[in-house]
Every structure is written in C-alpha cells, then in structure tokens.
C-alpha positions as CSV (number, residue, x, y, z in Angstrom):
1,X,-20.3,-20.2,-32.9
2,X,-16.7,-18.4,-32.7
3,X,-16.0,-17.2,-36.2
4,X,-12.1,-18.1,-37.4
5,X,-9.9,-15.0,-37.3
6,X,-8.0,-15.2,-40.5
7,X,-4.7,-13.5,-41.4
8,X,-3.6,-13.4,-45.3
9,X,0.3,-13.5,-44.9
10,X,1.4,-14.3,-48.6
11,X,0.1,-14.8,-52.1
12,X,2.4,-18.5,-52.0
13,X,2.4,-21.6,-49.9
14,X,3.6,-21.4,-46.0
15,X,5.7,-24.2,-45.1
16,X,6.0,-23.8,-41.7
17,X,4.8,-21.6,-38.4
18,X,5.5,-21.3,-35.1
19,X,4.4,-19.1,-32.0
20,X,6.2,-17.7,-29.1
21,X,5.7,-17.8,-25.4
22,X,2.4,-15.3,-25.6
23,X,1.6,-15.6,-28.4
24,X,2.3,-12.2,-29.6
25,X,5.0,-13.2,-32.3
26,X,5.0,-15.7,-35.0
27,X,7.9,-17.0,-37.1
28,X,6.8,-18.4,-40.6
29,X,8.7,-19.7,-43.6
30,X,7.0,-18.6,-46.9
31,X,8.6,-21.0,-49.0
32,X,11.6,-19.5,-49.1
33,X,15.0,-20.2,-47.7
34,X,14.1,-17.2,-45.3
35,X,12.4,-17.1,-42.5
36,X,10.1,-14.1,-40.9
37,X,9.0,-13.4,-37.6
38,X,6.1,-11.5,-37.7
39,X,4.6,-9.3,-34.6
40,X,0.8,-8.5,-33.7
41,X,0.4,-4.8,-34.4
42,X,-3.7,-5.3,-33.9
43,X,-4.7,-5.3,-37.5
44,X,-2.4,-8.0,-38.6
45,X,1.1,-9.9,-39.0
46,X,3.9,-7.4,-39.9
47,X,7.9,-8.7,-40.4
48,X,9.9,-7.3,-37.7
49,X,12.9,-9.3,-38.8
50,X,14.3,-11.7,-41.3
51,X,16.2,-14.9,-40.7
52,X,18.4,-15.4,-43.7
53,X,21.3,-18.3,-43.4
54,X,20.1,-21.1,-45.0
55,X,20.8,-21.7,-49.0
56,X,17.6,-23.8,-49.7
57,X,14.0,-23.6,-48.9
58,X,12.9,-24.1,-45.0
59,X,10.6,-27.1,-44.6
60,X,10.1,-26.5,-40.9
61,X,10.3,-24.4,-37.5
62,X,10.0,-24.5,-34.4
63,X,10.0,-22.0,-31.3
64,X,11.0,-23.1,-27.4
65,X,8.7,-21.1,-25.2
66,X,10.5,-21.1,-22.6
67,X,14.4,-20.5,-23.3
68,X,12.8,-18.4,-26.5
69,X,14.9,-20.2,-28.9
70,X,14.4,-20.6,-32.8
71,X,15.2,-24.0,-34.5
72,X,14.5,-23.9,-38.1
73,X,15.4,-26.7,-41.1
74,X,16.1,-26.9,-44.4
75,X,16.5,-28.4,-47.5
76,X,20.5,-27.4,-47.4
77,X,20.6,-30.2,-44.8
78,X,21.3,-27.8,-42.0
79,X,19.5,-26.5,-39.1
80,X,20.2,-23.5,-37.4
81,X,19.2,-22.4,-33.7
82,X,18.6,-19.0,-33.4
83,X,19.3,-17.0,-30.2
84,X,18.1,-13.7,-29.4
85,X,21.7,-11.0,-28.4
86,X,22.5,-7.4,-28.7
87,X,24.3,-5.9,-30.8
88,X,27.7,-5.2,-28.8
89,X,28.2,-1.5,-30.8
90,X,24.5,-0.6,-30.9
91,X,22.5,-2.5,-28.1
92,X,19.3,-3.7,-30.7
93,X,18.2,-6.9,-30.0
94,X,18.7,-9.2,-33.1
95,X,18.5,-12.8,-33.6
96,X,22.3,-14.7,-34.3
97,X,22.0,-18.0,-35.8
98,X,24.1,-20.9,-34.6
99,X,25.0,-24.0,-36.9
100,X,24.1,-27.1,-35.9
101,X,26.1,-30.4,-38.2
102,X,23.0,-32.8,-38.4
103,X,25.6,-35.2,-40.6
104,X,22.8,-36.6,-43.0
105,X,23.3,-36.5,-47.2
106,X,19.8,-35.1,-47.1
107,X,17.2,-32.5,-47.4
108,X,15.8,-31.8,-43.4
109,X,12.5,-32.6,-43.4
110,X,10.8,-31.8,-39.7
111,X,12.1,-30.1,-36.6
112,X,10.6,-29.8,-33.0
113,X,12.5,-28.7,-29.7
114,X,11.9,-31.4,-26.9
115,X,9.9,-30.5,-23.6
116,X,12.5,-29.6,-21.7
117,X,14.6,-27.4,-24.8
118,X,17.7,-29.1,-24.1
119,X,17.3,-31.3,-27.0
120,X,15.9,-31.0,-30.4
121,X,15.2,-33.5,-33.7
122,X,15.3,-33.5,-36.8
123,X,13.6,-35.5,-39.5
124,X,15.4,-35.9,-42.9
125,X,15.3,-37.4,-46.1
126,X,18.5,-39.6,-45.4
127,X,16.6,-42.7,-43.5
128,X,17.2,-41.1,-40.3
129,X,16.3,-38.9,-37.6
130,X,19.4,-36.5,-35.8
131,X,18.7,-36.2,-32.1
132,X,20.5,-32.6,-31.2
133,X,22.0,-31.5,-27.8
134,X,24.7,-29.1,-26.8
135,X,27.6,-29.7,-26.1
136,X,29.1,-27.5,-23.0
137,X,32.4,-28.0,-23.1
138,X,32.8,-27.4,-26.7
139,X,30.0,-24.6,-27.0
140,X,28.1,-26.5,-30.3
141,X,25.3,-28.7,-30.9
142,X,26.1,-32.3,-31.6
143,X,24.1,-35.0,-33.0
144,X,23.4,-38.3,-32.6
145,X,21.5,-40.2,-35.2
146,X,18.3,-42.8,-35.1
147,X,18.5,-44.9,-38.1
148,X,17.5,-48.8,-37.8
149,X,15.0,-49.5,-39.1
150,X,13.9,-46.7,-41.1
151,X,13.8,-47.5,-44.4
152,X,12.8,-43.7,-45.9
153,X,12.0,-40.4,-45.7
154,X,11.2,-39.5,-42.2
155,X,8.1,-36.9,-42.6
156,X,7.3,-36.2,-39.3
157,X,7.8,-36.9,-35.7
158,X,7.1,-35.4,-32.3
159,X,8.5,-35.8,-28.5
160,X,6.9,-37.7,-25.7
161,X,6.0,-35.6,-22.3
162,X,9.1,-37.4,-20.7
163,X,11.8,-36.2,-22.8
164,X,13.2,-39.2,-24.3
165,X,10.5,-40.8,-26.2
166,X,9.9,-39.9,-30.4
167,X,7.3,-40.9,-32.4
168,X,8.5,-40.5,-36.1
169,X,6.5,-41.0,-39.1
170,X,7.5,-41.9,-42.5
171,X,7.8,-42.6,-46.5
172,X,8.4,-46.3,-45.5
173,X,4.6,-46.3,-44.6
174,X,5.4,-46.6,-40.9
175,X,4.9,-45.2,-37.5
176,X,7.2,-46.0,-34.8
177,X,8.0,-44.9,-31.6
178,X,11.8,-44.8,-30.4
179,X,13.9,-44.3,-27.4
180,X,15.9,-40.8,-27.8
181,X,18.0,-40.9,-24.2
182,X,21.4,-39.1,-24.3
183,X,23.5,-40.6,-21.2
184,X,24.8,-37.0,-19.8
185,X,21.3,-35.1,-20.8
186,X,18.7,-37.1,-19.7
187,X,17.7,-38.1,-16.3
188,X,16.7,-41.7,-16.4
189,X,12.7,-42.1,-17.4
190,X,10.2,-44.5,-15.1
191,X,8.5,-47.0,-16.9
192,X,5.8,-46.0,-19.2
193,X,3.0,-48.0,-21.2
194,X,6.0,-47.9,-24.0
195,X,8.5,-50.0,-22.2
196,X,11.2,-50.0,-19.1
197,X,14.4,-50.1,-20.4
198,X,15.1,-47.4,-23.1
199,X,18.7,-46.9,-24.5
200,X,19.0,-44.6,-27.7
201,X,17.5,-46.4,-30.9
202,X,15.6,-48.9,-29.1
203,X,12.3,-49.7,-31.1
204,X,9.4,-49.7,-28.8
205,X,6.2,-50.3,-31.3
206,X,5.8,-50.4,-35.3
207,X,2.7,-49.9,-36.9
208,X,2.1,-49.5,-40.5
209,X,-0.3,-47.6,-42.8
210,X,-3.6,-49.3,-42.5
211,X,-3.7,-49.5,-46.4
212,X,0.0,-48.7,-47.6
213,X,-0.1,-44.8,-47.1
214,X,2.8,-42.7,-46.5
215,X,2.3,-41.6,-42.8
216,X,2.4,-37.7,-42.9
217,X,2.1,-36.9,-39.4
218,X,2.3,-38.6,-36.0
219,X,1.7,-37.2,-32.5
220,X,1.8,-38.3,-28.8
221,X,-1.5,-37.4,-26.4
222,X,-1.0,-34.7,-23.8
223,X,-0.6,-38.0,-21.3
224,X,1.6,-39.6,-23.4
225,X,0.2,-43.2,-23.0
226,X,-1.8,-42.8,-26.9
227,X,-0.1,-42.0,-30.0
228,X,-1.6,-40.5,-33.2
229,X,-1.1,-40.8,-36.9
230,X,-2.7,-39.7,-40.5
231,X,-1.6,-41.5,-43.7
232,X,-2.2,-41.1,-47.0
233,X,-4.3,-43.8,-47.7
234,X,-7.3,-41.2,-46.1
235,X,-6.8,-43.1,-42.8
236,X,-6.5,-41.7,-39.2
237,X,-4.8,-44.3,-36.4
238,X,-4.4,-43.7,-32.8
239,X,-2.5,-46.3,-30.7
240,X,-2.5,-47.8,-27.2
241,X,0.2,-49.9,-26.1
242,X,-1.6,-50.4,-22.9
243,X,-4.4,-52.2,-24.7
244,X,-6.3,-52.5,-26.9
245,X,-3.4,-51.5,-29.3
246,X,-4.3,-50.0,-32.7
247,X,-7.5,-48.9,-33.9
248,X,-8.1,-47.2,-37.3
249,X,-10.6,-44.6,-38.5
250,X,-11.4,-44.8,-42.5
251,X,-12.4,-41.9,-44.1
252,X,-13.9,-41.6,-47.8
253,X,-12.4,-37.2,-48.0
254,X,-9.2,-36.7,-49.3
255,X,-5.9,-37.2,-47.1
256,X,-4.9,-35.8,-43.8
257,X,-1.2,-34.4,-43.3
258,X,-1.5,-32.8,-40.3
259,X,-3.0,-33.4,-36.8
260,X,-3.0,-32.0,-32.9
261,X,-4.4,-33.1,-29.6
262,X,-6.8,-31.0,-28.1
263,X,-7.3,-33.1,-25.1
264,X,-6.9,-36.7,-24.3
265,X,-9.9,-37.5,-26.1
266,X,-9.8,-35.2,-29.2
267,X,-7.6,-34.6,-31.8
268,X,-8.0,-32.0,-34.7
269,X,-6.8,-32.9,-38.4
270,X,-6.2,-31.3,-41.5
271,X,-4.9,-31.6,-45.0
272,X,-6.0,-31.7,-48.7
273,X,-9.7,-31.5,-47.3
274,X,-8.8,-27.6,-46.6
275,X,-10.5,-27.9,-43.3
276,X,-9.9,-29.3,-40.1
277,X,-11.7,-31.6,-38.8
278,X,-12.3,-32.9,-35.5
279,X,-12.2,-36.6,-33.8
280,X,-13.1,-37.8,-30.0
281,X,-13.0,-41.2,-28.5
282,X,-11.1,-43.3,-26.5
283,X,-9.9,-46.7,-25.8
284,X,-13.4,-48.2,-26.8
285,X,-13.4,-46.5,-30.3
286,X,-12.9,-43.0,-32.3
287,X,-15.1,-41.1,-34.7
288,X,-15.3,-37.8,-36.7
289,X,-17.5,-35.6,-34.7
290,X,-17.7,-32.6,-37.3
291,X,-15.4,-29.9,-38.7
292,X,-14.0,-26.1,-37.2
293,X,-14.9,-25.1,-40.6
294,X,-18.6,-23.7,-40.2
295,X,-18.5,-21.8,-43.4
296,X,-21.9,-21.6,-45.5
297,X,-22.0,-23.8,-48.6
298,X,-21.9,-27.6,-49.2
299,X,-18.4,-28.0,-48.4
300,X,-18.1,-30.4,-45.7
301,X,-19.9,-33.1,-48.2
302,X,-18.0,-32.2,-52.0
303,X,-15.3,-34.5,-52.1
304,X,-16.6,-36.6,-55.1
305,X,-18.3,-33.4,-57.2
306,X,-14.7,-31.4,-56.8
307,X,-13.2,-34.5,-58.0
308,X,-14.9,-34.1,-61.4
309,X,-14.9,-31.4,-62.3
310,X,-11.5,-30.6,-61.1
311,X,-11.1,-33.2,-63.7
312,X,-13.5,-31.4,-66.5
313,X,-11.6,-28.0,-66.1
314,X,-8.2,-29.8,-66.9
315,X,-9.5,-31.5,-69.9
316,X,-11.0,-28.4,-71.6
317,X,-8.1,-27.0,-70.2
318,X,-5.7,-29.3,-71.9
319,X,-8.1,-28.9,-75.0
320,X,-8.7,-25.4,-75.6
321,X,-5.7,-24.0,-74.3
322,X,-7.5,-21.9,-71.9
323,X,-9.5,-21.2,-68.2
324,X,-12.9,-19.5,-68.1
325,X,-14.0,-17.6,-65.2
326,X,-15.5,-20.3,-63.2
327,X,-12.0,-21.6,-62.9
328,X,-11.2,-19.2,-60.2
329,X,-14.5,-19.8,-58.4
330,X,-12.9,-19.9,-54.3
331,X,-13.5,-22.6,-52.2
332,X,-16.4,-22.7,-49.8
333,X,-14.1,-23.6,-47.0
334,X,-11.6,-20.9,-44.8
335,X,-8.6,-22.3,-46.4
336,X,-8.1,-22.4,-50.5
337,X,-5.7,-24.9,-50.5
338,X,-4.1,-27.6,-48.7
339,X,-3.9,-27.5,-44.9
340,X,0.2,-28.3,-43.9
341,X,0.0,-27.6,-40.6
342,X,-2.3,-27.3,-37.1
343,X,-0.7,-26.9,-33.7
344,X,-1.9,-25.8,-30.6
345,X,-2.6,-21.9,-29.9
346,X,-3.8,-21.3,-26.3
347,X,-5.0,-23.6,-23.6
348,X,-2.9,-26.2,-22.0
349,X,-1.8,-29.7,-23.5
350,X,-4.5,-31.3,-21.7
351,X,-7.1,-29.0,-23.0
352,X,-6.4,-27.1,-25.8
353,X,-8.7,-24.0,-27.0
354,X,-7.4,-23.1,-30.2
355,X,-6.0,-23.8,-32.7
356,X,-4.0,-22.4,-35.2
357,X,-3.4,-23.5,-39.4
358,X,-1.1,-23.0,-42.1
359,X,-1.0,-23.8,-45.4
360,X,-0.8,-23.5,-49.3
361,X,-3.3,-20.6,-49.7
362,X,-0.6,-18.5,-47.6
363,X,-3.5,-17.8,-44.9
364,X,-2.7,-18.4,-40.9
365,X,-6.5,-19.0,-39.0
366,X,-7.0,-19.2,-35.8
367,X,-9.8,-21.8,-34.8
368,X,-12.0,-22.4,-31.5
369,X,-11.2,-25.5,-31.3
370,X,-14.5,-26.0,-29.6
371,X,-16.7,-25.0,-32.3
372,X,-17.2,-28.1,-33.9
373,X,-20.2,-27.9,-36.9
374,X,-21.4,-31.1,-37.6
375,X,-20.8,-33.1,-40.7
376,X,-24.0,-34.1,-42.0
377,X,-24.4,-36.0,-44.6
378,X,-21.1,-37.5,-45.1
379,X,-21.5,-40.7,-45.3
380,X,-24.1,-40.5,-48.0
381,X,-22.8,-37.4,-50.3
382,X,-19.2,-39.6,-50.5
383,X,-19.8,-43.1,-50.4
384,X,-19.1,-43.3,-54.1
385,X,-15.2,-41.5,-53.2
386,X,-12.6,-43.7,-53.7
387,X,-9.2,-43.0,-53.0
C-alpha cells in the first residue's frame, strides 16, 4: 500500500491550498492575511514569494491552471487576482495583485475559478454569492451577485463542467444548485439533468441537511449529472436530479467538512475525523468503503473512546490547573487535527489518483487515492457515538 508523503509546512492551522499547472508549486495561506507560494526543491515546500495585500486573514485560494492566475479571499471582504509580470526596471518575474469589488458587507468565505477561467465566485458571509468576470472595456473585474434565497453564510460552493452552473452550500442548512450565466461571457449551455432554461439566479434544486446540519462542503461529479454534499450533522448526501433524487449516508464519526470526486463513482472526505475517508456507489446506493489513512493503531474505530477522555483531560484540566504528559500523546492518524481541505492532485476529473489534504495540524499529505484500508469494525466499536 502507497505510503502518504507528508510535508510539515507550519506549526498553526492552514486555511487554504492550492496547486499549479504541474504541480511543482503550491500557494497556501497559513492563517494569516498573507499568502505563500511555495516551490518543490526535492526535500520539501520552500516560500519563493509572499502575497501580501489583504488586511484580514485569507479563508480561501485558488489557482487557474491554465491562464496561471491566483484568486485568493479574505475576511477584509476583498478578493484579489494575482497575475504573474516583470518588473519593467529589473525583468524578475513577480506576482501583481489586482482588486476585485465583490460589494458584499461581509467576511469572503470560499473562492474557485470556473472551468474555463473567465469567471470566478465567491462565497461570503453576507447571504450571497459574487459571480466575477472582467470587464474588457474597462480593464476590472465586476460582479454580479446570487442572493435569493440564501438565507446565511455561504460556506462552500463549486462550478459545474459547463461553466454556468454553482452548487453552493451553506449556514442556512442547505445545498442548492444555481444558474451563474453572464449574457456577454457565456455561450448559451444545452440542457442538462439540472434544467433547460438557465438565466442568472435561477434555482434549479434545494436540498437540506438530512438532520439540520450546516452543509460544509458541496461538489459536482466529474460528469456533472450528481452533486455531493457533507453536513454537520455527520451526514454525507449525493444527489441525482435525473432520478432517483437524494440519497443520504449516515455516519456515527465526527463531521465531514471537506470532500472530492475521484471518479464518477467515488468521492474522498475529510474533516474532524483527521482522516479521509473514501465512498463508492452509484445511483442504486453509496457506502464507506474504508479510509486513505492506513496508519497502525485503532484509529479508524476511536470515535467514542477520544470522546471521553477528551472530556476527562479537560475536567482534571479545569480542576487541577494543569496537563500531564499523556496530554500530548499524537494522534494515531497522518493528520493531528482537523482535515479543512482535499482536492484533487494528479489524474484527470474522471479518474483521479491523488489526492492532496490540508488542515489544522499545518501538515499538506499527499494520498493514493487508491489505497483504500478497510474500516473494520466500525459499525460495532461506534454504535454507542452520538452526535
């Protein structure tokens, strides 16, 4: 089984990451208002550069492959795209930032570029979602805003292979998909399993947290005809308009707040687990198949024993006014702390075969994302877990 390469970049949480074209660079925010991109000497990640314009921390990035273009977001309610230029007196190659007005009263939340990286969006705290293109004629990015009928925080969303589709997921414990079409950028889409007639803000399916969970992340399937989502009610959805519409996988582990598509059929998900995990299925039915984390030790099946005596340290913290050493016992998993972030690391959309993660620990791993250990004992070690 392929062992994880893990990279150590910081000591504090990472709040977002993203790769270039070949994967040799990475741009990361260490939850900061800065952001680093970091290049592959062949022992590990080293800052070639630092992106420093925003006033607040970044909460997310994200890097066009193709026109090798930087979008990153922030909590000063600004995003930035950042274009590689020389310098006109020295020739270096730096990277200029350009402001884009999002016009929301909020912290920016999420950001992706759309598949063809004429467009980008971005998720904020102000009920709404600003859809991003440039404007020619005046040389600046403009936005347009979806906002009915979001009614909070927008945590996450992602673009549908045609260009005009977003799914978007949110505080209001809601997934939805809308229509994003800008007249004089888009080319107008065919008919998909979503619907016909698409103009901007037009709804074309709601689905809500199975159990009342915020829903942390959403994301399309590499044909586009599925959507994906993880709440925090410990529940993993994945949708077919075409039929037979929504089915739900319940899971007794701690929440997901993160998830990718392998293939059509597979999807990997992380969060407060610290490991990803890995489902398959199809239109007849999904189903955990195991985890990327094959590490030694009983940690695909501690859920309900961490619970306790998570709880026992802070009472005899809270009593004696101190930690003994077993506090700082590590994990038996890769990652020591919450998972933020998986996204695809080589492969193709329709068959992806790694995987990269970010999160609080400050570590980026790299998984196989076919070396999937089975989770025995699950059902069995948990069932007393409630969430």
């Amino acid at each position: 089984m392929s062992v994880p390469e893990v990279f150590p970049l910081s000591v504090g949480p990472i709040t977002g990451h993203a790769f270039n074209a070949d994967r040799s660079q990475v741009c990361v925010s260490l939850n900061t208002n800065e952001a680093q991109v970091m290049a592959y000497d062949g022992t590990g990640w080293k800052t070639t550069e630092t992106l420093s314009e925003h006033d607040k921390l970044i909460t997310s990035i994200d890097w066009a492959p193709n026109s090798n273009r930087i979008v990153t977001c922030s909590q000063d309610r600004n995003a930035y795209v950042w274009t590689q230029v020389p310098d006109p007196q020295t020739g270096v190659v730096t990277w200029k930032p350009t402001l884009v007005l999002l016009r929301i009263n909020r912290a920016a939340t999420f950001v992706r570029w759309s598949p063809h990286e004429d467009k980008f969006a971005v998720a904020s705290g102000a009920r709404a979602i600003a859809v991003c293109s440039f404007d020619e004629e005046n040389n600046w990015w403009v936005s347009r805003l979806l906002k009915k009928p979001i009614r909070s925080t927008v945590l996450s969303i992602d673009w549908h292979p045609n260009n005009v589709l977003l799914a978007a997921g949110s505080a209001d414990q809601k997934a939805r998909v809308f229509s994003a079409f800008i007249k004089d950028v888009d080319k107008r889409p065919g008919p998909t399993v979503w619907g016909d007639k698409l103009p901007f803000n037009t709804v074309c399916g709601e689905w809500a947290s199975p159990n009342g969970g915020w829903v942390h992340s959403v994301a399309f399937s590499p044909s586009g005809d599925a959507m994906a989502f993880v709440s925090h009610d410990s529940s993993i959805s994945v949708v077919y308009p075409a039929g037979p519409g929504l089915i739900t996988i319940k899971t007794t582990i701690l929440p997901y707040v993160t998830l990718a598509w392998t293939s059509e059929g597979s999807l990997v998900t992380a969060g407060h687990d610290c490991q990803p995990h890995v489902f398959q299925g199809s239109e007849n039915g999904w189903a955990m198949v195991g985890s990327l984390d094959s590490s030694k030790g009983s940690h695909r099946h501690t859920g309900q024993r961490n619970q306790i005596e998570a709880f026992n340290r802070f009472r005899q913290a809270d009593s004696r006014g101190s930690q003994s050493e077993e506090d700082t016992e590590l994990l038996p998993t890769v990652h020591q702390n919450t998972i933020t972030s998986v996204r695809a690391f080589d492969g193709t959309p329709e068959q992806v075969i790694r995987v990269s993660t970010t999160g609080v620990d400050g570590k980026l791993v790299l998984w196989d994302a076919n070396a999937v250990a089975p989770v025995a004992g699950l059902t069995g070690k948990m069932g007393g877990l409630r969430m």
